[in-house]
N, C-alpha and C positions, 0 to 999 in steps of 0.2 A: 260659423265661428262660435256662437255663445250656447251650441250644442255640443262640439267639444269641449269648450271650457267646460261645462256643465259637468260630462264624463269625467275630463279630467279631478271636478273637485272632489266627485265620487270616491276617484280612485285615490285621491290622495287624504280622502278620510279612510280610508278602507285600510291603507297602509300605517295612517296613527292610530288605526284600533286596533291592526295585529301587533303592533311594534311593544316587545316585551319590555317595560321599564326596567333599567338597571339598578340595583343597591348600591349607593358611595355609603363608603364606610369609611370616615377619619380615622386614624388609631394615633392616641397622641400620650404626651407624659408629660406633669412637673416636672420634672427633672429625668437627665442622664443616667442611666446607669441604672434603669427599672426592669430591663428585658423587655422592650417594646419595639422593638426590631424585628426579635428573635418573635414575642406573638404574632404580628404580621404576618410574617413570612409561612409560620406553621398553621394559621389559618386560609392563607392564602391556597396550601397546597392540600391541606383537610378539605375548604370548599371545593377545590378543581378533584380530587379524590373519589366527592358526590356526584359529581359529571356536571362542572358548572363551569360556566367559560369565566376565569376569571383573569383579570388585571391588576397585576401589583402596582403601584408607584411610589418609587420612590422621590419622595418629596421632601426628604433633608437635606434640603441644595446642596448645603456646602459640606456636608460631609458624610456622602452618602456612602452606602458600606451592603445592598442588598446583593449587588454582582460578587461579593469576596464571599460574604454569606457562605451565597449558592456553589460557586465555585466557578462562575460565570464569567467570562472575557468577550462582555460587550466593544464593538467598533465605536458605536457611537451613543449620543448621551442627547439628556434634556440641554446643553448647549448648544448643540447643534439643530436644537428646534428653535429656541432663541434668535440664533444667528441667521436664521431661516433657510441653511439649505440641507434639512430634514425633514420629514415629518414622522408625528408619533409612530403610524403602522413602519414609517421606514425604521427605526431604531429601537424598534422591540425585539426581546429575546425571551427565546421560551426556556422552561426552569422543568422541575420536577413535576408529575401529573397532568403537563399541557398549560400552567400556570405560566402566565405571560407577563415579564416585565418591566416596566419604562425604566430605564437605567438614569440617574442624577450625576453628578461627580466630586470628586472630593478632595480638597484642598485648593480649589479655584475662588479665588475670595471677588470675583464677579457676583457667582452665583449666589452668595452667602447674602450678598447686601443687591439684591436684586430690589425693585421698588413695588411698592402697592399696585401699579399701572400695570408693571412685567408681568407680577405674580395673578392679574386677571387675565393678561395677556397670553401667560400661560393654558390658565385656565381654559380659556376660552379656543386654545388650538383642541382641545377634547371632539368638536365640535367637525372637526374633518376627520373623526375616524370612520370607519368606514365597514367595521365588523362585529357582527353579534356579540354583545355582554353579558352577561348576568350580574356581575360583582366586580365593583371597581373596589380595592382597598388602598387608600393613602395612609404609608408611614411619613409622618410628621416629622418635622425637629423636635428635641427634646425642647423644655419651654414656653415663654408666649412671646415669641418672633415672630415678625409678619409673614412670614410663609403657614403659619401653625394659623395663625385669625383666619386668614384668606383660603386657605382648604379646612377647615371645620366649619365654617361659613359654606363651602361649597358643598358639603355632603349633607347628607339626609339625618344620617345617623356618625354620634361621637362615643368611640370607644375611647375611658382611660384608664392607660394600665398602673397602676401603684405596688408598691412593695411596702413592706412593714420596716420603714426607717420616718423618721421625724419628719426630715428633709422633703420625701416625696409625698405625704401627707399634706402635707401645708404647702406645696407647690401645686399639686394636683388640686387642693381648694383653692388656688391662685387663680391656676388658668380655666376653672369652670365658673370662678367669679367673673371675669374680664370677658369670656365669653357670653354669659348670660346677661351682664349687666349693660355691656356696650354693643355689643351682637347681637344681641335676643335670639341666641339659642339656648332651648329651654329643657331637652333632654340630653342622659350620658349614663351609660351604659358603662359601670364599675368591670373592668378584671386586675383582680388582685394576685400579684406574682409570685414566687417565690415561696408558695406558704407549705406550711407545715404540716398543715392540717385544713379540712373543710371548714372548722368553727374559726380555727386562727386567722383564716380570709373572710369568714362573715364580720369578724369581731373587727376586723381593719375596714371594712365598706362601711360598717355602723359610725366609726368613728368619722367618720367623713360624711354621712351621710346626718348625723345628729350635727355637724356645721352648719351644712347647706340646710335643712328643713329649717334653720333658726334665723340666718342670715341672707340664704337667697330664695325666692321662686323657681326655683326647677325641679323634675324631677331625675330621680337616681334611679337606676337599675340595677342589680345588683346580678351582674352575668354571668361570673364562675370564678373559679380560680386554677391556676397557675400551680400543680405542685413543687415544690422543691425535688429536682430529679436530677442524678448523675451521667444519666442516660441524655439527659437535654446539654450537660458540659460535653461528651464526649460524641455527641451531634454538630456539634459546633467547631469542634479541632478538624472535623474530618468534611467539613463546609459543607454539608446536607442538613434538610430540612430536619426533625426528629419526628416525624410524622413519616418520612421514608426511611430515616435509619433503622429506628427502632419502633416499628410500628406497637409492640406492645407495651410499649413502656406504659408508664404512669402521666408521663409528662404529653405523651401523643395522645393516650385517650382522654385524659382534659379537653387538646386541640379540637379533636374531633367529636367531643361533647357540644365544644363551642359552636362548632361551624355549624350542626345541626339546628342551633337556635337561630343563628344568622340565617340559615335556610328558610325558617318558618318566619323570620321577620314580615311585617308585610312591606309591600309597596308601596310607596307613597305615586298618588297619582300625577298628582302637579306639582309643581315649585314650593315652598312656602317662603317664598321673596328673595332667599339669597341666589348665589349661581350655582345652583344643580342644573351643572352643565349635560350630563347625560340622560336624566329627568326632560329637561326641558328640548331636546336635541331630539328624543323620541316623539313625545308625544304632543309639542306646540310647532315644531318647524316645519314638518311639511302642513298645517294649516295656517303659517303664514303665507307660507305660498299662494295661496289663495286669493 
């Protein structure tokens, strides 16, 4: 007996040192109405593009919108995980490039006011999936709602995306205040939307970024920018990515400027204390077992 245990713990370090860690990647906004959906989604379908198994989730409970997007008529939704008789791999649907996505729903005011317990509750169903990753991406609520704290809390890495208005300036220094001061998450990863120009998106990260180095401890990133493209408006009437409509546009090779950096990201190996549920699902659970 304590020479097959033996084997067994072998073999179940053998399987935490193959087991590829996944990237969570938050992507969130101060405010509504930044194009923070829409980045989601076209990096989601840029990374699957690379040959990466990737996962969308939608995680703007109450008003979720990645299945209209896409053009997508999912059966079932993150309710039906809730109510318990789904689970994740049952209610995923696949999107453009092999991109896989957990569908939310929208205009059920359960989901909206879901509690801090749910929203780990949630979280913590990540942990029966049961198929190779690479790239988990969480689209957010716009805001700092407890679903927005409780998944940027859960990932590794926090994308936010900002456009050149007052508004989303000074919300986006909102919610990496609130996150860094009461969360102690300490990195984030600027993309700036809608710009004009590559200076016009530096000169918007600075101004956000000369806040934060004055007022908080964190560090900014300054990841890329977003052009201003009509090609991105008429990707979007016709509910496809803009990374598959228009592969040459301006606005798709940004995407896929992007996704290349996410590529090169590194891994993080272990937790660093919040629930990186998929972190820690690879590489500590089967050496609980033990």
């Amino acid at each position: 007996m304590a020479e097959n245990t033996q084997d067994q713990a072998v073999g179940l370090r053998k399987m935490a040192q193959a087991a590829r860690p996944v990237k969570v990647i938050a992507i969130a906004s101060g405010k509504g109405g930044v194009g923070k959906t829409n980045v989601t989604v076209n990096l989601g379908v840029a990374l699957a593009a690379l040959g990466k198994e990737v996962v969308l989730l939608d995680a703007d409970l109450g008003l979720a919108n990645i299945d209209v997007m896409l053009g997508l008529h999912p059966q079932f939704n993150l309710l039906h995980v809730l109510d318990g008789t789904k689970t994740l791999n049952e209610i995923m649907v696949e999107g453009p490039s092999g991109l896989k996505i957990i569908p939310a729903t929208s205009g059920v005011k359960k989901m909206a006011e879901l509690s801090s317990a749910e929203h780990a509750g949630m979280i913590q169903a990540f942990s029966e999936m049961d198929q190779h990753i690479d790239v988990l991406l969480i689209d957010s609520a716009a805001g700092i709602a407890d679903s927005v704290i409780s998944f940027s809390k859960a990932a590794q890495e926090v994308i936010v995306v900002v456009c050149d208005e007052p508004a989303s300036i000074t919300d986006a220094y909102a919610l990496i205040k609130l996150l860094s001061r009461e969360h102690q998450v300490e990195r984030f990863h600027i993309v700036t939307n809608m710009c004009r120009s590559v200076q016009e998106g530096r000169e918007l990260f600075d101004k956000i970024s000369l806040v934060c180095d004055r007022f908080l401890d964190v560090t900014l990133d300054f990841m890329g920018i977003v052009p201003f493209d009509e090609d991105l408006r008429r990707s979007v009437k016709k509910q496809r990515s803009v990374v598959e409509a228009f592969p040459r546009s301006k606005a798709a090779t940004a995407f896929n400027h992007l996704a290349k950096k996410i590529e090169y990201w590194p891994v993080q190996k272990q937790p660093r204390g919040h629930m990186e549920f998929f972190v820690e699902r690879l590489i500590q659970a089967s050496m609980e077992m033990v």
